[in-house]
C-alpha positions in Angstrom: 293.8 205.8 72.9 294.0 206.2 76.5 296.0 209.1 76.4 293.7 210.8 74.0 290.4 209.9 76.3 291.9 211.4 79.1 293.2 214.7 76.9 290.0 215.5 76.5 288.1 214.4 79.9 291.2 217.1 81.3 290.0 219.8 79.0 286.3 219.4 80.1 287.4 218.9 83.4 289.6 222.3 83.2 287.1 224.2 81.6 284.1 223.6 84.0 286.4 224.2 87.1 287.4 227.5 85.5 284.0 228.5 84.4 281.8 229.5 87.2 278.8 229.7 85.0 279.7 225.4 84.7 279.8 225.3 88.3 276.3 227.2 88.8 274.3 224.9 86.2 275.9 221.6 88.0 274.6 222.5 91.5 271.5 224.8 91.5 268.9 222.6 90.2 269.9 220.1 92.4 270.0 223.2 95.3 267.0 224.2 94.0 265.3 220.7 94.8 267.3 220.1 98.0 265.3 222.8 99.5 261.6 222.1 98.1 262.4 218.8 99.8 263.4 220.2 102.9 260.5 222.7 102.7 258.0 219.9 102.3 259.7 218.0 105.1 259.0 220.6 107.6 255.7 221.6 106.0 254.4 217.9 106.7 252.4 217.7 110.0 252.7 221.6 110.6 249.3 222.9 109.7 247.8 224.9 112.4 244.8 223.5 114.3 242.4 225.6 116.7 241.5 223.1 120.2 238.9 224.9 121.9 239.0 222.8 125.1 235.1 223.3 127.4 235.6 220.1 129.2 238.6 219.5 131.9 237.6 216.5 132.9 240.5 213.6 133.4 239.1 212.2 130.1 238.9 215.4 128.3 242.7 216.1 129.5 243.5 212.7 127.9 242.2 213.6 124.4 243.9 216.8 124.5 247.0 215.2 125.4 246.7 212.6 122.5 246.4 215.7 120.1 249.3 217.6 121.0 251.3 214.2 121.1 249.9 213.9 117.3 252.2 214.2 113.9 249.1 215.7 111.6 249.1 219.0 113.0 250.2 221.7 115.2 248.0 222.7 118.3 246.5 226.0 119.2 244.6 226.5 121.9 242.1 229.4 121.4 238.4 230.5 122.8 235.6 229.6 120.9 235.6 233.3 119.3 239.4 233.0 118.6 239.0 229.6 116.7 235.6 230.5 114.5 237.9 234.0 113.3 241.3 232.3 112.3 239.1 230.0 110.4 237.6 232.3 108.4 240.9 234.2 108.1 242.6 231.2 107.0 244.8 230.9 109.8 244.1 227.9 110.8 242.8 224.8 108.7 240.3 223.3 111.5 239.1 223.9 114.9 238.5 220.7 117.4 236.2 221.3 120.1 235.8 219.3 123.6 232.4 220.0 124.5 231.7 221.3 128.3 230.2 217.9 129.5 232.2 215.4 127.2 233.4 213.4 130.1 230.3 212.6 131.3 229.0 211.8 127.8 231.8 209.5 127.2 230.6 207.7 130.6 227.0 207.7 128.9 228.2 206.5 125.9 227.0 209.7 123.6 230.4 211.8 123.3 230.6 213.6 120.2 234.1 215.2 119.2 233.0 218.2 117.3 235.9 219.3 114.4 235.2 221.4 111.6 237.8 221.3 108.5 238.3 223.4 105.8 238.8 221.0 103.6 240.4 223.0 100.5 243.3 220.5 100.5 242.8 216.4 100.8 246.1 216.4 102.4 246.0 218.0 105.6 242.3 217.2 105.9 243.1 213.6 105.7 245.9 214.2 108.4 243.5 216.0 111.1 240.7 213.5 110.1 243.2 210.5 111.1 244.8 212.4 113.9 241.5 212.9 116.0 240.0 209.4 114.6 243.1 207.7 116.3 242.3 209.9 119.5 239.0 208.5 119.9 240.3 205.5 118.9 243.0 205.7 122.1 240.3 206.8 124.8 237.8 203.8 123.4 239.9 201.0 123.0 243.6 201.8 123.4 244.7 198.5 122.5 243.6 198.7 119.0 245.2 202.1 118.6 247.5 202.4 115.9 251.3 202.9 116.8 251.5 205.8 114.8 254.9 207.2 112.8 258.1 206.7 114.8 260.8 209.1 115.4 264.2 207.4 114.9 264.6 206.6 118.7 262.2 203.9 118.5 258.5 204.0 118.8 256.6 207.1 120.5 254.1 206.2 123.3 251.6 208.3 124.1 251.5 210.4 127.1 250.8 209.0 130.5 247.2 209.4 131.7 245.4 207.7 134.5 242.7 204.8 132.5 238.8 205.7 132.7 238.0 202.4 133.6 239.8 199.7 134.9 240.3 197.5 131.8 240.9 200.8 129.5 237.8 200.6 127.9 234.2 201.9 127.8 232.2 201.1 131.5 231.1 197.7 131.4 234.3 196.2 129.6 232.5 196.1 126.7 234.8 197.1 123.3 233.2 198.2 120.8 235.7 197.7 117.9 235.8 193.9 116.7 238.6 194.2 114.2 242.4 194.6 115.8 245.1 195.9 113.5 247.8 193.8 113.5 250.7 196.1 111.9 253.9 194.7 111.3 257.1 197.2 110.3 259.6 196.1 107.7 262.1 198.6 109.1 262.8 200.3 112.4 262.2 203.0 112.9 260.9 204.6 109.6 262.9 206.2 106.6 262.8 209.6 107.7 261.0 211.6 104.4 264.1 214.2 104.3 266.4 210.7 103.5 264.0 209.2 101.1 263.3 212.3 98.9 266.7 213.2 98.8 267.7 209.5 96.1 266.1 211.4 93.7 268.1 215.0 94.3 271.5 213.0 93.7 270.2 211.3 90.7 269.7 215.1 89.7 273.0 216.0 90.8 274.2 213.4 88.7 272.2 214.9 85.7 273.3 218.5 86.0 277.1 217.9 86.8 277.4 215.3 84.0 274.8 215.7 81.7 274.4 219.1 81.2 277.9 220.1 81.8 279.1 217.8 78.9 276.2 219.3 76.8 277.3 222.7 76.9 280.8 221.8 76.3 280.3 219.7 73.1 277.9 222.2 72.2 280.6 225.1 73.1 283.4 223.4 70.9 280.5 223.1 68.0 279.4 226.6 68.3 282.7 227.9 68.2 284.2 226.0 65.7 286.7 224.0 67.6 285.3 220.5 67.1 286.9 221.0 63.5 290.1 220.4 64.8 288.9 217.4 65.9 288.6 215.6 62.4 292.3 216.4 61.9 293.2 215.0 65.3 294.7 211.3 64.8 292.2 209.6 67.1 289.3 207.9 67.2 285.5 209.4 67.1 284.9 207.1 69.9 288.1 208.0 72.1 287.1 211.5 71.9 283.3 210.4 73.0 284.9 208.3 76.0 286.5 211.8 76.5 283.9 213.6 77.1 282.2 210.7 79.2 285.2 210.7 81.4 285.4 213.8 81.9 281.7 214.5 83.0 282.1 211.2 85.0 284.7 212.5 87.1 282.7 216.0 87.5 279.6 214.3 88.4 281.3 211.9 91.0 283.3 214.9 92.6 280.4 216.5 93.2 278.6 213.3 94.6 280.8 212.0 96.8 281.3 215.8 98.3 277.4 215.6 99.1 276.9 212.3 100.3 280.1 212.7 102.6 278.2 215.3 103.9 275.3 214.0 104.1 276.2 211.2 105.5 278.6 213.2 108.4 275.0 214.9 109.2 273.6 211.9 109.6 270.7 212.5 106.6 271.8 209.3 105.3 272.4 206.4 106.6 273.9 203.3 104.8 273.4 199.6 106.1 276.5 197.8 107.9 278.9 196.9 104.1 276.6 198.8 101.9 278.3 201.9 101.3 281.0 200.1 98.5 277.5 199.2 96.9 276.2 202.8 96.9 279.3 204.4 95.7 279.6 202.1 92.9 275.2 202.5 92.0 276.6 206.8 92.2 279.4 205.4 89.6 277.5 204.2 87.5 274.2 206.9 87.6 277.1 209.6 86.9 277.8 207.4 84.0 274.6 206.9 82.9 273.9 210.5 83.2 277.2 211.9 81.4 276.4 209.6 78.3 272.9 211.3 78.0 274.8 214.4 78.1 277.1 213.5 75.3 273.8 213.0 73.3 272.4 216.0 74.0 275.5 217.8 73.3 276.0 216.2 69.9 272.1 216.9 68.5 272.2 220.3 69.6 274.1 222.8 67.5 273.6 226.2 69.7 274.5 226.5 73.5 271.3 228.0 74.4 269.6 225.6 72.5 271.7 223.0 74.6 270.7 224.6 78.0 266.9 224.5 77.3 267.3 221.0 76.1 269.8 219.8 79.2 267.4 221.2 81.6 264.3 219.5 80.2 266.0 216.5 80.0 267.2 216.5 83.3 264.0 217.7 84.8 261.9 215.2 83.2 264.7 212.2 84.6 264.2 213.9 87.9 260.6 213.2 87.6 260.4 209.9 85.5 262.7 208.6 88.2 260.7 209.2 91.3 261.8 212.8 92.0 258.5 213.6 94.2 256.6 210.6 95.1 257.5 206.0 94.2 256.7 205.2 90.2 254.8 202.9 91.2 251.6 205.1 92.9 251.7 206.7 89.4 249.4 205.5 86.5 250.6 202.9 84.1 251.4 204.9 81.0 253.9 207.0 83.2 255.5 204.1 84.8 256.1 202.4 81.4 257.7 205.7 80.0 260.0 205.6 83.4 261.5 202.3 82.6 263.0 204.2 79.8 264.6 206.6 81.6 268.7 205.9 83.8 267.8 207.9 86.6 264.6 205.6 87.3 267.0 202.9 87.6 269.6 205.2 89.5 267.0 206.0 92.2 265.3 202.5 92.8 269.1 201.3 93.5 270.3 204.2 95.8 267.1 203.4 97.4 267.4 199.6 97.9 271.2 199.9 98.8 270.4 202.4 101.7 266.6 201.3 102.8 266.1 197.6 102.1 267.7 194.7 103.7 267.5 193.1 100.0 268.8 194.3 96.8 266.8 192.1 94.2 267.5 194.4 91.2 270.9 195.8 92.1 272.4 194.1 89.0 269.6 195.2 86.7 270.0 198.6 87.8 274.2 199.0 87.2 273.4 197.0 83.9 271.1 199.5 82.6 273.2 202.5 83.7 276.1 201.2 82.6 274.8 200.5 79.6 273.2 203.6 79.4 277.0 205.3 79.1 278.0 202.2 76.6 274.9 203.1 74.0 275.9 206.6 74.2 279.3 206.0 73.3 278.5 203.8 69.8 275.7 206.3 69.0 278.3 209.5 69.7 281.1 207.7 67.1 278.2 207.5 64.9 277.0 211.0 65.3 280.3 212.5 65.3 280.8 210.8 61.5 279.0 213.3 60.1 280.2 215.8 58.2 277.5 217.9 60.3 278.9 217.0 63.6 281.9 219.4 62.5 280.4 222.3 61.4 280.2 225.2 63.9 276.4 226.7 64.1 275.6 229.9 61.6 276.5 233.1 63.7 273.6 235.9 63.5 274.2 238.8 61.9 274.6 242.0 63.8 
């Protein structure tokens, strides 16, 4: 039986090296994905912002340098006539202006930070709205200001700037916020967004180089005929199932390992001390998890292009179901209960603990379910493969 399992993982395995087209559908969804993440990485704090700076004061140079110092957006300093036209032309998303005499209203108590925002997009409006909030915040009472993001050297302190009054506060040593923020990190420094968004690519990795790859060749033997030769062949329906599971197993974790490693050497990801046994054996068993849907979606479809717009919907919708773009859980309810259905859900929430969280409370959960996955898919594949209609090549069109 052995020897039969591995016959055919080798033929699978021979005929996706060989076929460039194989090769493609394995790596450019997951290509494809890699660099929406990487766009929206860089995308996230970049929106251009117009200062137009009318005060110089000491104070005024302070809130100037709190906003260039700031992760929401990208500075540009411009003259009143400059900022009003790039907001019209869209080339910036909000203008900040200092005010001529805003130092001396600050001393009086009356300062007004003037920004206008055009707010087509909650996003980046909420960014600048927190950005300058936390300025004011800094010059009024820069002990309740919040720490902001860290970088991964540690935390990032705002620029030196000499105090405007000699307990850092408003004249008088009177605060005027009564409510401190006491924030407490569960990691330091934070999970870069690049790392955490890219789980969810190698759980699509996963689906494309197993899944889909072991789709079109079951669908390939049934198109052509070949999975005929099968019924004569004196082994079992489920050895030549475990076949193909193998075989898209051992494509998937090729692949895998090949991008973590590098990864990993690039210093995207970053493991705990003793975790990376953990995560190779969680990329183990999403590969099998994901090959076993694969053998399903082979075996159900009779065509190859019916197999390739099934495989990629399939694998799409796992991509999404399993956190591809933002955490299940800031979804609504019906989407999180269809999730729980889905491997690659449990595929990404274990990458995730493995490399993020000190803790792995649902590390066995997670294996059990993907390795179960590949087990279901196995004892409904001898089933399918029964059939007399497992065997019998799809109708060819007439010319």
């Amino acid at each position: 039986m052995i020897r039969a399992i591995w016959a055919v993982a080798r033929t699978d395995l021979t005929r996706w090296r060989r076929s460039p087209g194989l090769v493609a559908a394995s790596l450019i969804p997951a290509l494809g994905m890699s660099v929406t993440v990487l766009a929206l990485t860089y995308a996230v704090g970049r929106q251009p912002v117009a200062l137009v700076q009318e005060g110089y004061g000491p104070i005024s140079q302070r809130v100037v340098d709190i906003l260039r110092g700031s992760d929401g957006f990208v500075l540009r300093e411009r003259t009143a006539e400059q900022a009003a036209r790039d907001l019209k032309q869209q080339w910036v998303c909000a203008v900040i202006r200092i005010p001529k005499h805003f130092d001396d209203d600050v001393l009086r108590g009356n300062a007004h930070l003037e920004v206008t925002i055009n707010n087509v997009d909650l996003d980046f409006s909420d960014d600048i709205r927190r950005s300058v909030s936390e300025a004011v915040v800094m010059i009024d009472a820069p002990d309740l200001a919040s720490l902001g993001e860290e970088s991964e050297g540690g935390p990032r302190e705002p620029p030196a700037a000499p105090p405007i009054a000699p307990d850092n506060a408003l004249p008088g040593g009177i605060n005027p916020y009564r409510v401190e923020v006491v924030e407490t990190d569960l990691r330091r420094p934070d999970v870069p967004f690049l790392a955490y968004q890219m789980v969810p690519v190698l759980a699509l990795l996963a689906l494309t180089a197993g899944a889909l790859v072991t789709a079109l060749a079951i669908a390939g033997d049934r198109e052509s005929g070949r999975m005929r030769v099968v019924r004569l062949a004196p082994v079992s329906r489920s050895a030549v199932v475990m076949g193909h599971l193998a075989g898209g197993t051992i494509a998937a974790m090729l692949l895998l390992g090949t991008i973590v490693l590098i990864a990993a050497l690039l210093g995207i990801l970053r493991a705990p001390p003793g975790r990376w046994p953990i995560v190779a054996t969680i990329l183990l068993a999403t590969a099998v998890g994901s090959t076993g849907i694969g053998v399903l979606v082979g075996l159900v479809t009779r065509r190859v292009t019916t197999t390739v717009l099934l495989g990629v919907n399939v694998a799409s919708a796992s991509f999404l179901l399993g956190g591809g773009f933002t955490t299940i859980a800031f979804l609504p309810g019906y989407i999180q209960s269809v999730a729980h259905w889905v491997p690659s859900y449990y595929a990404v929430e274990g990458l995730r603990e493995a490399l993020f969280y000190a803790e792995m409370p649902s590390l066995g959960r997670n294996l059990a379910v993907l390795f179960g996955s590949g087990i279901v898919s196995v004892i409904v594949g001898a089933w399918l493969f029964t059939g007399p209609r497992a065997f019998r090549a799809a109708p060819r069109s007439r010319p």
